[in-house]
C-alpha positions in Angstrom: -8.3 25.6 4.2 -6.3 28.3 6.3 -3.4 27.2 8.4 -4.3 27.1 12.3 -0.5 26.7 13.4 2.5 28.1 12.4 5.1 26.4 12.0 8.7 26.8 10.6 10.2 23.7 8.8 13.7 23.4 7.3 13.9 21.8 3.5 16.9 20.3 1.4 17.7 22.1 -1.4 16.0 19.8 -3.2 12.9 19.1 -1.2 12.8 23.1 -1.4 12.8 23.2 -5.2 10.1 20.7 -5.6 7.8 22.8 -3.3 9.0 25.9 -5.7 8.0 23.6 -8.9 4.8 22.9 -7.8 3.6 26.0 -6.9 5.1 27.8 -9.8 3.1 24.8 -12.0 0.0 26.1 -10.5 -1.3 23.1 -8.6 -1.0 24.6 -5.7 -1.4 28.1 -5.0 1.4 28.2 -2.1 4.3 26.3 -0.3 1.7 25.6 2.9 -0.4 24.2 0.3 1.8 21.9 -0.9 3.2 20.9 2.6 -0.5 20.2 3.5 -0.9 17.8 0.9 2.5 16.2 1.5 1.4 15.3 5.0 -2.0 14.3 4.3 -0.2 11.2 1.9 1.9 10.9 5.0 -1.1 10.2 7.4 -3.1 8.1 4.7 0.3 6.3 4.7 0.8 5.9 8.0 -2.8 4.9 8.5 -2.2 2.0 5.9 0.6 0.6 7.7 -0.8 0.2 10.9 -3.9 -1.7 9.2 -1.3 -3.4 7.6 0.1 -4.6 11.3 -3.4 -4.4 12.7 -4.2 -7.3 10.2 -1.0 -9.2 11.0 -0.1 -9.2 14.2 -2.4 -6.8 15.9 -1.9 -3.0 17.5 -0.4 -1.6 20.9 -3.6 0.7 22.5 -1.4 4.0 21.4 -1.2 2.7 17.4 -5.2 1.7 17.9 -5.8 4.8 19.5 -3.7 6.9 16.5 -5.8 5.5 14.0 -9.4 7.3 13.2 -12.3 5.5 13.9 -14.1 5.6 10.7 -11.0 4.2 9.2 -10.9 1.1 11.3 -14.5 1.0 10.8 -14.8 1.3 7.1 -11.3 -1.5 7.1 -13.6 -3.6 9.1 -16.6 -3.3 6.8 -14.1 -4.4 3.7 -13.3 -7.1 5.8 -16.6 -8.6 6.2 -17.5 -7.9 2.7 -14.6 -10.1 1.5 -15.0 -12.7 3.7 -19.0 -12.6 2.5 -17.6 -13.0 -1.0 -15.3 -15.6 0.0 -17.9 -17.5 1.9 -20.4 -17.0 -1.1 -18.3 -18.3 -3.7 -17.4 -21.4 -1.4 -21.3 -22.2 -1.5 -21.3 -21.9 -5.2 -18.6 -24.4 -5.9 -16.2 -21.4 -7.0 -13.2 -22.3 -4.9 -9.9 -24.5 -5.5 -9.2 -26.7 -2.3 -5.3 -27.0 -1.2 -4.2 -29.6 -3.3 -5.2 -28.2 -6.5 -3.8 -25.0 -5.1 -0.4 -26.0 -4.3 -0.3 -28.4 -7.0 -0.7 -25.4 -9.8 1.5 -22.8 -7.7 4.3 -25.9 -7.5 3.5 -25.9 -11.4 3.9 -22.3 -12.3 7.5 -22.3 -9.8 8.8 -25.1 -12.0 8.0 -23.3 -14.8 9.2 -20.1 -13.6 12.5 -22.0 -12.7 13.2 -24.1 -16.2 12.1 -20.5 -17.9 14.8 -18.8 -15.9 17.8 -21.5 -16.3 17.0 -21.5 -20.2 17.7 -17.5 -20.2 20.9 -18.3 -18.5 22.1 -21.0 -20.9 20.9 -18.5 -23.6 23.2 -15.4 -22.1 26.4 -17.7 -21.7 25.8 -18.9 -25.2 25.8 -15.3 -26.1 29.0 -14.3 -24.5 
């Protein structure tokens, strides 16, 4: 897609020879190219954060705003369709209540914890 704006950007050394490297691979057929795609991980980044904090502990009106519709649409959808899935496999007796829960996750720390203080008598035996 050509580039609307022009813009000039400074690079590290390093940041510069990466752009050089990929281009010169032939993945991309110029430096815009590659900057392009840099930034377009950026946003899909960025755009995964703030659902991220949207989930958690909800958005300011300006991070709401920054984030495209169909994005916070289709994270919605996901939503719902997880909590179907949830909900379904509640009404088919496919769930573990609390208890049983925390009684394995207790289960699998004490493991975890005996499996790391044997590794630590082992290395002092060693040494």
């Amino acid at each position: 897609m050509p580039a609307k704006n022009g813009r000039n950007v400074a690079l590290t050394d390093e940041q510069n020879a990466l752009v050089e490297r990929l281009v010169k691979s032939g993945r991309y057929a110029s430096a815009s190219e590659v900057v392009r795609d840099g930034l377009r991980l950026l946003q899909r980044d960025e755009e995964a954060r703030l659902l991220d904090k949207w989930l958690v502990e909800g958005l300011t009106a300006e991070e709401e705003a920054s984030i495209p519709p169909d994005v916070l649409k289709r994270a919605r959808e996901t939503i719902r369709a997880k909590v179907r899935e949830g909900l379904d496999a509640i009404d088919r007796g496919d769930f573990v209540d609390g208890n049983e829960f925390f009684a394995r996750w207790k289960a699998r720390l004490e493991d975890a914890a005996s499996s790391q203080r044997g590794k630590g008598r082992a290395l002092r035996r060693q040494a």
